[in-house]
BALOBA-1460 file (C-alpha; in Angstrom, 3 decimals):
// residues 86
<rec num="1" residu="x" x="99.519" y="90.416" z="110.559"/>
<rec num="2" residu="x" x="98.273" y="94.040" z="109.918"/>
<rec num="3" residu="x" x="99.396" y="95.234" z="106.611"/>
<rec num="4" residu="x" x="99.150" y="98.825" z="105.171"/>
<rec num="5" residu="x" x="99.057" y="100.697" z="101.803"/>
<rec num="6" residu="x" x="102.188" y="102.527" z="100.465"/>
<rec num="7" residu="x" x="103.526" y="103.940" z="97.402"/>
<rec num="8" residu="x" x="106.532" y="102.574" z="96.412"/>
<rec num="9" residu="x" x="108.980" y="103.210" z="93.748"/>
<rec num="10" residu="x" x="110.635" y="99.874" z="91.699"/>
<rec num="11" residu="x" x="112.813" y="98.882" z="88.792"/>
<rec num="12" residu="x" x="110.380" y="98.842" z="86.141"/>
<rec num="13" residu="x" x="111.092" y="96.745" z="83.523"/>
<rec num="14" residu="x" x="109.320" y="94.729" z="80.744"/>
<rec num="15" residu="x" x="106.697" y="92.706" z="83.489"/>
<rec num="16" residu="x" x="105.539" y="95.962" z="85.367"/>
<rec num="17" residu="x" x="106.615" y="96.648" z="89.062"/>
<rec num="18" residu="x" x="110.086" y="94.644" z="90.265"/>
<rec num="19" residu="x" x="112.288" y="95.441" z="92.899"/>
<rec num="20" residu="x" x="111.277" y="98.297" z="95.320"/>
<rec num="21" residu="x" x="114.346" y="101.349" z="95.219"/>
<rec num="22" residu="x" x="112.109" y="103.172" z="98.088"/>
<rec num="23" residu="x" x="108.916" y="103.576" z="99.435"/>
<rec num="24" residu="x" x="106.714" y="106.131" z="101.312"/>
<rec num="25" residu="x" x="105.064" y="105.061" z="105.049"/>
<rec num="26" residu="x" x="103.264" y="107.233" z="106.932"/>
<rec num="27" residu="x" x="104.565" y="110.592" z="105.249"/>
<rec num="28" residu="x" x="107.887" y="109.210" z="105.358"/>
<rec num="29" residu="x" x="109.864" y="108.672" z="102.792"/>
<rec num="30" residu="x" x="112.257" y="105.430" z="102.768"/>
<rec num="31" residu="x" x="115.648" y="104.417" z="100.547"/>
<rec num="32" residu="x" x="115.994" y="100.892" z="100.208"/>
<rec num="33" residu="x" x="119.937" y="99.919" z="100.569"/>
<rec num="34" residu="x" x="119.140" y="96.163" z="100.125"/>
<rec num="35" residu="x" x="116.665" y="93.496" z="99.236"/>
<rec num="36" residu="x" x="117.737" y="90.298" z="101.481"/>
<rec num="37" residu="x" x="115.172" y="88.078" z="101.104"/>
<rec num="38" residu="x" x="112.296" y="87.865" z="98.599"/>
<rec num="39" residu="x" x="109.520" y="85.003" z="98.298"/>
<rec num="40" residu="x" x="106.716" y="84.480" z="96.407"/>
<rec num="41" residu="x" x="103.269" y="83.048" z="97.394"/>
<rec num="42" residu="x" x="100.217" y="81.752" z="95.408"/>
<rec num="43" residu="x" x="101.808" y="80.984" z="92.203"/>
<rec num="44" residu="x" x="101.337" y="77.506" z="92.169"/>
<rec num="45" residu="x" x="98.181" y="77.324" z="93.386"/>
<rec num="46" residu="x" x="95.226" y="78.915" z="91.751"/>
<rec num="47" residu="x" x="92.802" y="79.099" z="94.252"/>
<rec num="48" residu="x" x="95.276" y="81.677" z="96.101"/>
<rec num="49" residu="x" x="96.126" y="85.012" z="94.684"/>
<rec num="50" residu="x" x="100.031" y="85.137" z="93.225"/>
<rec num="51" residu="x" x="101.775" y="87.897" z="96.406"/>
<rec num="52" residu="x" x="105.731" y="88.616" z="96.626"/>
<rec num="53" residu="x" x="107.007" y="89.658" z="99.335"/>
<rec num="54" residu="x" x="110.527" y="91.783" z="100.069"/>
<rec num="55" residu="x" x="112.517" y="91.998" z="103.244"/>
<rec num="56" residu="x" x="114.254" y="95.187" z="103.124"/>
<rec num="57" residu="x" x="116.738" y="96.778" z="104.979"/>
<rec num="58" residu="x" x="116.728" y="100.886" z="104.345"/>
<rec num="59" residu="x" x="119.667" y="103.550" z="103.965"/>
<rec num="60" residu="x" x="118.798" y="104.437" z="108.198"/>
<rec num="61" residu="x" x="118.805" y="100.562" z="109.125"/>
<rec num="62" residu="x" x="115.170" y="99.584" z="109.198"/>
<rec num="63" residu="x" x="113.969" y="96.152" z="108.411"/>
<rec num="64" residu="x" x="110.936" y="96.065" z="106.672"/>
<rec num="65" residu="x" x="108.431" y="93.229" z="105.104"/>
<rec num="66" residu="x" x="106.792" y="94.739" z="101.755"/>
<rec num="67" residu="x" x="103.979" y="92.807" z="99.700"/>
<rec num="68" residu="x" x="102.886" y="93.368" z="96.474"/>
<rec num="69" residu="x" x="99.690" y="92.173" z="95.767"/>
<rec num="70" residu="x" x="99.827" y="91.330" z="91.842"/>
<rec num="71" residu="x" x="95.731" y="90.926" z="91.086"/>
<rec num="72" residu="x" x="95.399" y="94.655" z="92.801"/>
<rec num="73" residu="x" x="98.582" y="95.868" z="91.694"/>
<rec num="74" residu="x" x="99.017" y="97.095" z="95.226"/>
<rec num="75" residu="x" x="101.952" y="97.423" z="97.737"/>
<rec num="76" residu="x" x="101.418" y="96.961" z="101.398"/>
<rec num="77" residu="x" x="104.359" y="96.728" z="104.822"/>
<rec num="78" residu="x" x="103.718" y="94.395" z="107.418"/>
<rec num="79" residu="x" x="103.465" y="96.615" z="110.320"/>
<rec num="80" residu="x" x="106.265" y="96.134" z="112.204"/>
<rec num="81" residu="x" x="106.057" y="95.281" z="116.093"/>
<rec num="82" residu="x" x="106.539" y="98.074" z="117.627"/>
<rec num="83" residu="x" x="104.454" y="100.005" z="115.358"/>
<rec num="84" residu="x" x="107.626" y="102.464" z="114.120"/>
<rec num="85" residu="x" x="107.003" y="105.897" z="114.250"/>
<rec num="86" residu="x" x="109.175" y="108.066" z="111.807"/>
Protein backbone atom coordinates (compact mmCIF):
# COMPACT_ATOMS: atom_id res chain seq x y z
CA UNK A 1 0.00 0.00 0.00
CA UNK A 2 1.86 3.30 -0.86
CA UNK A 3 0.11 6.20 0.61
CA UNK A 4 0.80 9.96 -0.02
CA UNK A 5 0.32 13.41 1.64
CA UNK A 6 -2.50 15.79 0.49
CA UNK A 7 -4.32 18.73 1.58
CA UNK A 8 -7.73 18.28 1.84
CA UNK A 9 -10.63 20.40 2.58
CA UNK A 10 -13.62 18.87 5.19
CA UNK A 11 -16.76 19.78 7.06
CA UNK A 12 -15.36 21.17 10.07
CA UNK A 13 -17.34 20.95 12.85
CA UNK A 14 -17.08 20.81 16.70
CA UNK A 15 -14.34 17.49 16.68
CA UNK A 16 -11.88 19.06 14.04
CA UNK A 17 -11.56 17.57 10.44
CA UNK A 18 -14.87 15.36 9.17
CA UNK A 19 -15.88 14.60 5.88
CA UNK A 20 -13.49 15.55 2.97
CA UNK A 21 -15.57 18.22 0.28
CA UNK A 22 -12.18 18.02 -1.95
CA UNK A 23 -8.73 17.47 -1.92
CA UNK A 24 -5.49 18.43 -3.79
CA UNK A 25 -3.10 15.37 -5.45
CA UNK A 26 -0.32 16.03 -7.28
CA UNK A 27 -1.18 19.79 -8.22
CA UNK A 28 -4.55 18.71 -8.91
CA UNK A 29 -7.29 19.80 -7.46
CA UNK A 30 -10.31 17.23 -6.74
CA UNK A 31 -14.36 17.77 -5.87
CA UNK A 32 -15.66 15.08 -3.95
CA UNK A 33 -19.42 14.21 -5.29
CA UNK A 34 -19.77 11.35 -2.72
CA UNK A 35 -18.44 9.57 0.30
CA UNK A 36 -19.54 5.70 -0.22
CA UNK A 37 -17.86 4.00 2.22
CA UNK A 38 -16.04 5.14 5.38
CA UNK A 39 -14.31 2.85 8.17
CA UNK A 40 -12.45 3.40 10.99
CA UNK A 41 -9.35 1.54 12.33
CA UNK A 42 -7.48 1.49 15.71
CA UNK A 43 -10.12 2.73 17.92
CA UNK A 44 -10.57 -0.13 19.91
CA UNK A 45 -7.35 -1.08 20.32
CA UNK A 46 -4.74 1.05 21.93
CA UNK A 47 -1.70 -0.31 20.88
CA UNK A 48 -2.75 0.86 17.18
CA UNK A 49 -3.13 4.43 16.23
CA UNK A 50 -7.13 5.50 15.73
CA UNK A 51 -7.06 6.03 11.20
CA UNK A 52 -10.44 6.64 9.10
CA UNK A 53 -10.51 6.01 6.00
CA UNK A 54 -12.98 7.47 2.96
CA UNK A 55 -13.78 5.91 -0.36
CA UNK A 56 -14.61 8.67 -2.58
CA UNK A 57 -15.92 9.01 -5.79
CA UNK A 58 -15.07 12.75 -7.40
CA UNK A 59 -17.21 15.27 -9.63
CA UNK A 60 -14.89 13.56 -12.97
CA UNK A 61 -15.58 9.85 -11.71
CA UNK A 62 -12.47 8.87 -9.83
CA UNK A 63 -12.48 6.45 -7.00
CA UNK A 64 -10.25 7.26 -4.43
CA UNK A 65 -9.15 5.73 -0.79
CA UNK A 66 -8.29 8.81 1.65
CA UNK A 67 -6.83 8.28 5.31
CA UNK A 68 -6.68 10.54 7.93
CA UNK A 69 -4.26 9.84 10.34
CA UNK A 70 -5.81 11.38 13.71
CA UNK A 71 -2.39 11.33 16.12
CA UNK A 72 -0.61 13.41 13.04
CA UNK A 73 -3.57 15.15 12.01
CA UNK A 74 -2.57 14.17 8.51
CA UNK A 75 -4.41 13.12 5.26
CA UNK A 76 -2.91 10.65 2.91
CA UNK A 77 -4.62 8.62 -0.75
CA UNK A 78 -3.82 5.20 -1.29
CA UNK A 79 -2.13 5.38 -4.54
CA UNK A 80 -4.24 4.01 -6.84
CA UNK A 81 -3.07 1.10 -9.29
CA UNK A 82 -2.34 2.54 -12.08
CA UNK A 83 -0.64 5.35 -10.51
CA UNK A 84 -3.31 8.18 -12.07
CA UNK A 85 -1.83 10.91 -13.67
CA UNK A 86 -4.03 14.16 -13.77
Amino acid sequence: MQLERITVNTHDHYQGAQEPTAFCWRNHNYQIEEIFDRWYEGYMDSTRMPLRYYKVKTTDGLIFTLRYHELFTAWSLLVPAGDIEP
